[in-house]
C-alpha positions in Angstrom: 156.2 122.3 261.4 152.9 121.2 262.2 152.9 120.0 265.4 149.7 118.8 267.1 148.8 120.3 270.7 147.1 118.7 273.4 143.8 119.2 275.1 144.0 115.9 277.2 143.7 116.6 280.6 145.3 113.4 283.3 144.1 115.2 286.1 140.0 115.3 285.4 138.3 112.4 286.8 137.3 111.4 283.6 140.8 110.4 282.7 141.1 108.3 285.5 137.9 106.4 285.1 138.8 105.8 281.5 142.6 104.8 282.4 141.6 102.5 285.3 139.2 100.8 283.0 141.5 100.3 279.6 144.1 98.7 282.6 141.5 96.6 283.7 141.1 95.2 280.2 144.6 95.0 279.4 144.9 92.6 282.6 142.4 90.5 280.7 144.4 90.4 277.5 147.7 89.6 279.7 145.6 86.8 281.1 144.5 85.2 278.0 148.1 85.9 276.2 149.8 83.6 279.3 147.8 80.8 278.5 148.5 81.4 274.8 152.5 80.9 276.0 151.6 78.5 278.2 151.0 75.9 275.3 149.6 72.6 276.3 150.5 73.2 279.9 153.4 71.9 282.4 152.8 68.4 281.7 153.4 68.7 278.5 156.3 71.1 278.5 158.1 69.1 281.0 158.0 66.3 278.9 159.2 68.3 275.9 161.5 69.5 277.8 162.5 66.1 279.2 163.0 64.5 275.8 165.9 67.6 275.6 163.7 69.3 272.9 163.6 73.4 272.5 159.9 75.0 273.3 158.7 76.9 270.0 159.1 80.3 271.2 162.7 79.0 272.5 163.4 78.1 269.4 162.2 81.1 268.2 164.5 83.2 270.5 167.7 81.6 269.7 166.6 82.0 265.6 166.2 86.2 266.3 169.0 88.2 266.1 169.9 89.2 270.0 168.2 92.5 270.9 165.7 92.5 267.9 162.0 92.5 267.9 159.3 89.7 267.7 155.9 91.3 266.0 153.3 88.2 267.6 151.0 87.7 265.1 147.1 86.4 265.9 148.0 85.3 269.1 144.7 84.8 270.8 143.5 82.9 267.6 141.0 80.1 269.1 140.2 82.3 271.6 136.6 81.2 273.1 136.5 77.9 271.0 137.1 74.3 272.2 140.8 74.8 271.1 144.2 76.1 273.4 144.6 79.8 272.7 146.7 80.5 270.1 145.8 77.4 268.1 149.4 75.0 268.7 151.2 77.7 266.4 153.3 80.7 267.0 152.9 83.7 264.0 154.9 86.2 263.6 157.6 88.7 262.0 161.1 88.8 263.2 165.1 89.9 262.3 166.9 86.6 261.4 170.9 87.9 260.4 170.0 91.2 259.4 166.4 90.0 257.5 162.6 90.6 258.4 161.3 87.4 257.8 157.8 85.8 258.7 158.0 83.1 261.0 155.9 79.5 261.7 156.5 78.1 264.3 154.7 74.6 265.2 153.8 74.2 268.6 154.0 70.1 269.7 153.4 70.7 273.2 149.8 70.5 272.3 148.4 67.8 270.7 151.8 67.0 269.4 151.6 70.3 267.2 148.2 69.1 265.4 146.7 71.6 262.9 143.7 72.0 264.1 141.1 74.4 261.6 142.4 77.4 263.6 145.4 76.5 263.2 144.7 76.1 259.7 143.1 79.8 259.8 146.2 81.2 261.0 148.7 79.5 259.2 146.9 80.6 255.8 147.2 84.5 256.7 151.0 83.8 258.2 151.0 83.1 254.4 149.7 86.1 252.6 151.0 88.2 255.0 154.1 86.8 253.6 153.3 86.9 250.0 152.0 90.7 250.7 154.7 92.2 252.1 157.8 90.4 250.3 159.2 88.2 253.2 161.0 84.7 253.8 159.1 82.4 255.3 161.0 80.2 258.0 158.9 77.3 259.1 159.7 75.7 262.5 157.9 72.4 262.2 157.0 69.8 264.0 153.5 68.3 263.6 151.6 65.0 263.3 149.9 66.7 260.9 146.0 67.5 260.7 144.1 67.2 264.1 141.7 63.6 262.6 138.9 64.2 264.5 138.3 67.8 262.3 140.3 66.5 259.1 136.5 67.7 257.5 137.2 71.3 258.2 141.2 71.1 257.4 141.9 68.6 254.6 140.2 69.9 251.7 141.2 73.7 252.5 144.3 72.8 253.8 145.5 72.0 250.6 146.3 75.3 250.0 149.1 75.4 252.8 150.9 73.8 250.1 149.8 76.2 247.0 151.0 78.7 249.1 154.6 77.3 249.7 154.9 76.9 246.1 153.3 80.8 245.0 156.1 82.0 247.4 159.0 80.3 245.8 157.4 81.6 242.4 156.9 85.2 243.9 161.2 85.0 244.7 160.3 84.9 247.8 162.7 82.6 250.1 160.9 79.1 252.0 163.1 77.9 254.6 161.9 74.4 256.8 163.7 73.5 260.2 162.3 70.1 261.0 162.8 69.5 264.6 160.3 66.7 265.0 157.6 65.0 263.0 156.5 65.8 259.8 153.8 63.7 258.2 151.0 63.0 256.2 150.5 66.3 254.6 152.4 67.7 256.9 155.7 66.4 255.0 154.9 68.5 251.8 155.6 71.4 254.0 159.9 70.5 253.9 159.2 69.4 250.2 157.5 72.2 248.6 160.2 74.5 251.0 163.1 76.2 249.1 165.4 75.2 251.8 165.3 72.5 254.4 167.1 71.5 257.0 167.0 68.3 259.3 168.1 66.9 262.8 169.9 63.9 263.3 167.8 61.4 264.9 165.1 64.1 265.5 163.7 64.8 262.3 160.8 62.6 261.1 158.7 63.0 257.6 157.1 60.7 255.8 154.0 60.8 254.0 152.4 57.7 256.0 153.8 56.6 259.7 154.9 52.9 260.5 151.4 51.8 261.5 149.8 52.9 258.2 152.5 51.1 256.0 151.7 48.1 258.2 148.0 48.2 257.4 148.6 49.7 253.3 151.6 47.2 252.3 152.2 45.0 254.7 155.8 46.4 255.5 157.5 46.4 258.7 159.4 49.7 259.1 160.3 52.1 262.0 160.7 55.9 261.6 164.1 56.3 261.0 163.7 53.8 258.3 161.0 55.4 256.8 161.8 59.0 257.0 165.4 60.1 259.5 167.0 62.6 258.9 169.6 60.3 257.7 167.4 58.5 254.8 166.2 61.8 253.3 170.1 63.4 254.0 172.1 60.6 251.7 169.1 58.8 249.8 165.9 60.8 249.3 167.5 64.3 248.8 164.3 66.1 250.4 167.1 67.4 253.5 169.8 69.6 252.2 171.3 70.5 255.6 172.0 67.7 258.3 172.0 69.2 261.8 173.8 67.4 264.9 171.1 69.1 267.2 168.5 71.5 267.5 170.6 74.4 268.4 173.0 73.4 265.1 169.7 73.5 263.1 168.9 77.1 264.2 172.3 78.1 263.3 172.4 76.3 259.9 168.7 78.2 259.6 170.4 81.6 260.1 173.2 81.0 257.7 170.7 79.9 255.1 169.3 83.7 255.4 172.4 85.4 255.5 173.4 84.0 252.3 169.9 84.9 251.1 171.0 88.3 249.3 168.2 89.8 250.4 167.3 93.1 249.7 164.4 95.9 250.3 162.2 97.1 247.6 160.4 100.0 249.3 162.2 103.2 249.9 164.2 103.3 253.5 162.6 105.5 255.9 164.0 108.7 256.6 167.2 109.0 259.3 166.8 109.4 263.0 162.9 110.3 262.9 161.7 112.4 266.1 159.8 110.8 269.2 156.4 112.1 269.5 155.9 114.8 271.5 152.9 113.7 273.8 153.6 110.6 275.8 152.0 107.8 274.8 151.0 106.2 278.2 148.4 109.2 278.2 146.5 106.8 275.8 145.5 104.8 278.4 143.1 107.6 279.6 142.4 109.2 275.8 139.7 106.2 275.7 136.3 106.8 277.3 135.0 104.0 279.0 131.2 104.3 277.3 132.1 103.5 273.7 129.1 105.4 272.8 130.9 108.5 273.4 133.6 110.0 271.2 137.0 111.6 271.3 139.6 113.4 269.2 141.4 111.2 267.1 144.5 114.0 266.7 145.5 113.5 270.5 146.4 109.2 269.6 147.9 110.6 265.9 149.7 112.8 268.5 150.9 110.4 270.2 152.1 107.7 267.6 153.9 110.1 264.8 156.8 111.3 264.2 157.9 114.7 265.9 153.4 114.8 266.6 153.7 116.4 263.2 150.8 116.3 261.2 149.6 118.0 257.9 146.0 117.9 258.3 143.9 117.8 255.0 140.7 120.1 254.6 140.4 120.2 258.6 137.3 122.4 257.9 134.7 120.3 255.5 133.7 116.4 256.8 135.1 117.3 260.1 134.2 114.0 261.5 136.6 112.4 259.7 140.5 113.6 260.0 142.4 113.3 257.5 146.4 114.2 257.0 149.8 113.7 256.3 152.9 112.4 258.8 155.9 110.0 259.2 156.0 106.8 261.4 159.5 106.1 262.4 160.8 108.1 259.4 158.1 106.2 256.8 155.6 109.0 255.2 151.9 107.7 256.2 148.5 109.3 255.2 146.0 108.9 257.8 142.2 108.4 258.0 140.8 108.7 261.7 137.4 109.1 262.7 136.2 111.8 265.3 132.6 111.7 265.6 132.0 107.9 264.6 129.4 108.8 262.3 130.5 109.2 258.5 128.2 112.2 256.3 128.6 112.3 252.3 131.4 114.9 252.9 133.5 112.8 255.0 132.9 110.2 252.6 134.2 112.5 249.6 137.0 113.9 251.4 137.9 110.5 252.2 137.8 109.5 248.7 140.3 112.4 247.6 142.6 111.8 250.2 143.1 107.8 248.9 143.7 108.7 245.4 146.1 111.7 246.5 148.1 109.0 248.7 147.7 106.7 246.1 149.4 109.1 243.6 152.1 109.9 246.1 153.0 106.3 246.9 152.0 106.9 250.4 150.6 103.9 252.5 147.5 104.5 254.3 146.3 104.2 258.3 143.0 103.9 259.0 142.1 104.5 262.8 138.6 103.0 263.0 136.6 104.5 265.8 132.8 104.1 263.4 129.3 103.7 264.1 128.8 103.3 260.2 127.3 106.0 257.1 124.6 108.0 258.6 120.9 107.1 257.9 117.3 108.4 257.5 115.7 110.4 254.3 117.5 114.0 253.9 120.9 111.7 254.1 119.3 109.6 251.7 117.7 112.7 249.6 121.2 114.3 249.6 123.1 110.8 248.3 124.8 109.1 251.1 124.8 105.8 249.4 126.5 106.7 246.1 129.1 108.9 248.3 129.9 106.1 250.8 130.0 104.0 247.5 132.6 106.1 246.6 134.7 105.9 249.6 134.6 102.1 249.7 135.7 102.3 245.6 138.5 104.2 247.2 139.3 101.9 249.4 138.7 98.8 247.5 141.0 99.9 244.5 144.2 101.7 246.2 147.0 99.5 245.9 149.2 101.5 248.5 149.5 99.1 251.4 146.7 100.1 254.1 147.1 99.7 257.9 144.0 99.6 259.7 143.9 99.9 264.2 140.2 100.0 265.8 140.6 102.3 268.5 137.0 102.0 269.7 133.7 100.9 267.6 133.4 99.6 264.2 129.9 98.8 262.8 127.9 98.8 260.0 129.5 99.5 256.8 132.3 102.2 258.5 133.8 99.0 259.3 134.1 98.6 254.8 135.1 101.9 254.5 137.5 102.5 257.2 139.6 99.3 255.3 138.4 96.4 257.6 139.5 93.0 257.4 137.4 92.3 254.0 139.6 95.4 252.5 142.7 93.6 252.8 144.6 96.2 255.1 148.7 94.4 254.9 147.9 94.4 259.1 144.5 94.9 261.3 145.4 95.2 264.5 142.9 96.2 267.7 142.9 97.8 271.2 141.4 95.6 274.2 138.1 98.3 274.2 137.2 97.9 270.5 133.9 96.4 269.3 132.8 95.6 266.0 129.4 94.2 264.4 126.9 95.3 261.8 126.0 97.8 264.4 125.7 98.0 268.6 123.5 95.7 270.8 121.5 97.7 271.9 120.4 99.1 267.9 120.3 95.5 266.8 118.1 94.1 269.5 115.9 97.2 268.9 115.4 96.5 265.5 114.8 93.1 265.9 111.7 94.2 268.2 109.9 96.7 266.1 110.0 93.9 263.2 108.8 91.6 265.9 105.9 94.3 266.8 105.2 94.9 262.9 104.9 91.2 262.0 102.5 90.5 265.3 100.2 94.1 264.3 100.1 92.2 260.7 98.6 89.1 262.3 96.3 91.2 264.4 97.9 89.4 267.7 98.8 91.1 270.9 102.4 91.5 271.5 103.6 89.8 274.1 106.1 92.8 275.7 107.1 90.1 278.6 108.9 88.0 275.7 110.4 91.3 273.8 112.1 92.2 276.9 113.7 88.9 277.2 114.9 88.7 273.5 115.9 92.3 273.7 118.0 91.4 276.9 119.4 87.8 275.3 120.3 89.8 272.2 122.2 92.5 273.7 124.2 90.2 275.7 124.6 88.0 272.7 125.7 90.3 270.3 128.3 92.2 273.0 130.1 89.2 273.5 130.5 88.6 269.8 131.6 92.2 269.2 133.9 92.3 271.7 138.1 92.4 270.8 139.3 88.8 272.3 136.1 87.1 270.7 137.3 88.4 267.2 140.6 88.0 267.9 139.8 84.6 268.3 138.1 84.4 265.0 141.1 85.4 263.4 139.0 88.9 262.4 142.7 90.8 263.3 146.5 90.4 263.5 146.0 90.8 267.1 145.0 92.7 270.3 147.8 95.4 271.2 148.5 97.5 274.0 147.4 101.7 273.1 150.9 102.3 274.2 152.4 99.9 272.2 150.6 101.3 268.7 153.7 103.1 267.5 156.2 100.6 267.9 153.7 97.5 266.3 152.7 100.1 263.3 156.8 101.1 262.9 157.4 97.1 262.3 154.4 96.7 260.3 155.7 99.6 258.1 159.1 98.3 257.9 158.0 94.7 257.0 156.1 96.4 254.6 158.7 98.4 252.6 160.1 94.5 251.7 158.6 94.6 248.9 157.4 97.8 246.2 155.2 100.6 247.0 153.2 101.7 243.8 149.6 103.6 244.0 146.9 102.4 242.0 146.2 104.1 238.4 142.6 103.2 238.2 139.3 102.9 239.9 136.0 101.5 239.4 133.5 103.5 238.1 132.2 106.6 240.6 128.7 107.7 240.7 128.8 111.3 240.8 
């Protein structure tokens, strides 16, 4: 075996500093995740509640097997905009009677479950997560449809909420609705473009247009049960193929509907009673200095996530500030991509290359742990080829078609961010520690770059330069562009699949693994062209 040592000290100052401040942050996080659970607030629970109606993620619980896991999904989304956190929808991937499914779960205590363009945003990757990775889709709904006062940033891409329902059921992959409340406008495609559907007695409501809009359009008098119960669409319509009593007989009929799904892995199961790690993983908490500028070993975190800490390291000697190597995560085989020094030379952009065509021909899915302050610059680097050889690393990366699984443990700038699989890669999860920054490259570079063009453009002019004004715009930039870099700010962006605890990395990556052996796993047998 090759089983990674330690050289992580917790008794140096330096690992106190670092854990102290990665607990600080993670305090944050907690913060902003509460308000994310919180929904629209105690007023508007109670009054859920009141009506004797289930809360999303307590409908959620009961639909879970007992005991089983709940992978969150993009659950600071709207982070930082005029919208609640976590955008009135609960994401994420869960074991309904025995099956990892995706699930979508409408949250009405705010804003009546409205889809508002985050919403939208986070909906749409739910979906190709889905269609990715091979996994039903269970939709808790109940929404009054598209928030109006946006409808020009969700109607016309919003439409594809619908496509996407429909590429599922063509893919074989199983749509399941539970309507427990409203379900209109374009909302009500959602149960009729759904595989499955089931409805609540005196609870469910879809219709393409409400009683207010048939008044105005037609004329017709109509209430909601009228126009769209559970009832009509139960003995009349057809759309409802399961009437519920309640919303706890609707959860049930929901988890019968999977169990008689037949469902069935495609990827290989992972190998039998795979061994913890042999480092603890708490010790992450200190692994992470608190100046991002400076680096650390990426083997003591592979230590500390894979199976048995056993890894097979590949050409440890040449492009040593990328390592590269073989392991198992909870008994799956895993290649991994890590950075060490941040920068990335042409030799750690060829050995990267190599190593995602060699997992590629293995059937091996990929981790990238992003820790990059981009391909290294100025005119020997340039003389020597960097461009064509971090062309060829992004080829790599751009044309394997083993799944990738991408974590940013620290920075991630510049075009390391394209070649370490970021979110424009399509890595099956991106998921990011509280410390991690990412932008075309740090503040303090940008907002230096920003003055010497300043200084050229005024010594063109044959002006004075006014160094009063730089050092404001240097200062104004900084700040700007370390509060857009920052991991809450893109996680509110929808840039990841969420902000996760360091301790936590093993057990999220082990359920992203598993959800991703749903479906095949097949390298890819070409490239594009590589410029030797």
């Amino acid at each position: 075996m090759t089983v990674l040592r330690t050289a992580l000290d917790p008794a140096t100052p330096e690992y106190a500093a670092n854990r102290a401040a990665l607990l600080d942050q993670l305090a944050a996080l907690d913060a902003e995740q509460a308000r994310a659970v919180a929904g629209g607030g105690p007023k508007y629970v109670d009054r859920h509640h009141d009506r004797g109606k289930l809360l999303v993620r307590e409908r959620i619980e009961l639909l879970l097997d007992p005991g089983s896991h709940f992978l969150e999904l993009g659950t600071l989304a709207a982070w930082g905009s005029d919208y609640t956190v976590g955008a009135s929808v609960v994401c994420g991937i869960g074991v309904v009677n025995g099956v990892e499914c995706l699930i979508n779960g409408s949250d009405p205590t705010v804003r009546g479950g409205a889809s508002n363009p985050y919403t939208l945003k986070k909906t749409l990757r739910a979906n190709e997560i889905a269609l990715e990775n091979r996994l039903p889709v269970i939709g808790l709904t109940e929404s009054g449809g598209a928030d109006l006062p946006t409808q020009k940033d969700i109607f016309i891409p919003g439409g594809r909420m619908f496509r996407d329902l429909t590429r599922l059921s063509a893919a074989g992959i199983p749509t399941i609705a539970l309507v427990f409340g409203n379900s209109t406008a374009g909302g009500a495609y959602i149960p009729g473009m759904s595989d499955h559907v089931v409805m609540i007695k005196e609870r469910s409501k879809v219709f393409l247009a409400g009683p207010p809009l048939v008044k105005m359009a037609t004329g017709e008098d109509a209430d909601d049960e009228a126009l769209g119960g559970a009832d009509l669409h139960a003995r009349h319509s057809g759309l409802a193929d399961h009437y519920a009593e309640d919303e706890h007989d609707a959860i049930r009929i929901g988890r019968q509907i999977v169990g008689r799904l037949n469902w069935r892995k495609q990827g290989a199961a992972p190998r039998p009673a795979p061994a913890e790690p042999r480092h603890d993983p708490d010790e992450l908490l200190g692994l992470v200095p608190t100046d991002p500028k400076t680096p650390f070993d990426p083997r003591e975190v592979v230590a500390r996530i894979v199976d048995g800490s056993d890894f097979d390291e590949f050409k440890p000697l040449y492009g040593t500030s990328l390592v590269t190597g073989w392991a198992s995560l909870h008994g799956y085989p895993i290649g991994v991509l890590a950075n060490a020094r941040g920068v990335l030379f042409s030799e750690e952009a060829q050995k990267a290359a190599q190593f995602i065509q060699l997992a590629n021909r293995a059937d091996t899915p990929l981790l990238f742990l992003q820790n990059t302050t981009g391909y290294m610059v100025g005119a020997e680097y340039e003389r020597h080829g960097i461009i064509k050889h971090g062309a060829q690393m992004i080829n790599a990366v751009s044309n394997s078609t083993v799944p990738h699984l991408t974590v940013t443990m620290g920075a991630s700038y510049g075009a390391g961010n394209y070649g370490m699989c970021g979110r424009a890669y399509g890595p099956r999860f991106l998921f990011t520690w509280p410390n991690a920054r990412s932008a075309v490259m740090g503040p303090a570079q940008l907002a230096g770059v920003l003055s010497i063009v300043a200084r050229q453009a005024a010594a063109a002019r044959g002006q004075d330069y006014d160094e009063a004004a730089d050092t404001q715009m240097r200062e104004y930039v900084e700040a700007q562009i370390e509060q857009e870099s920052a991991a809450m700010f893109l996680s509110g962006m929808g840039y990841d699949d969420g902000i996760i605890d360091p301790r936590d990395t093993r057990t999220v990556l082990g359920i992203a693994l598993s959800a991703i052996h749903s479906g095949p796993i097949a390298g890819a047998t070409g490239y594009g062209v590589f410029r030797l």
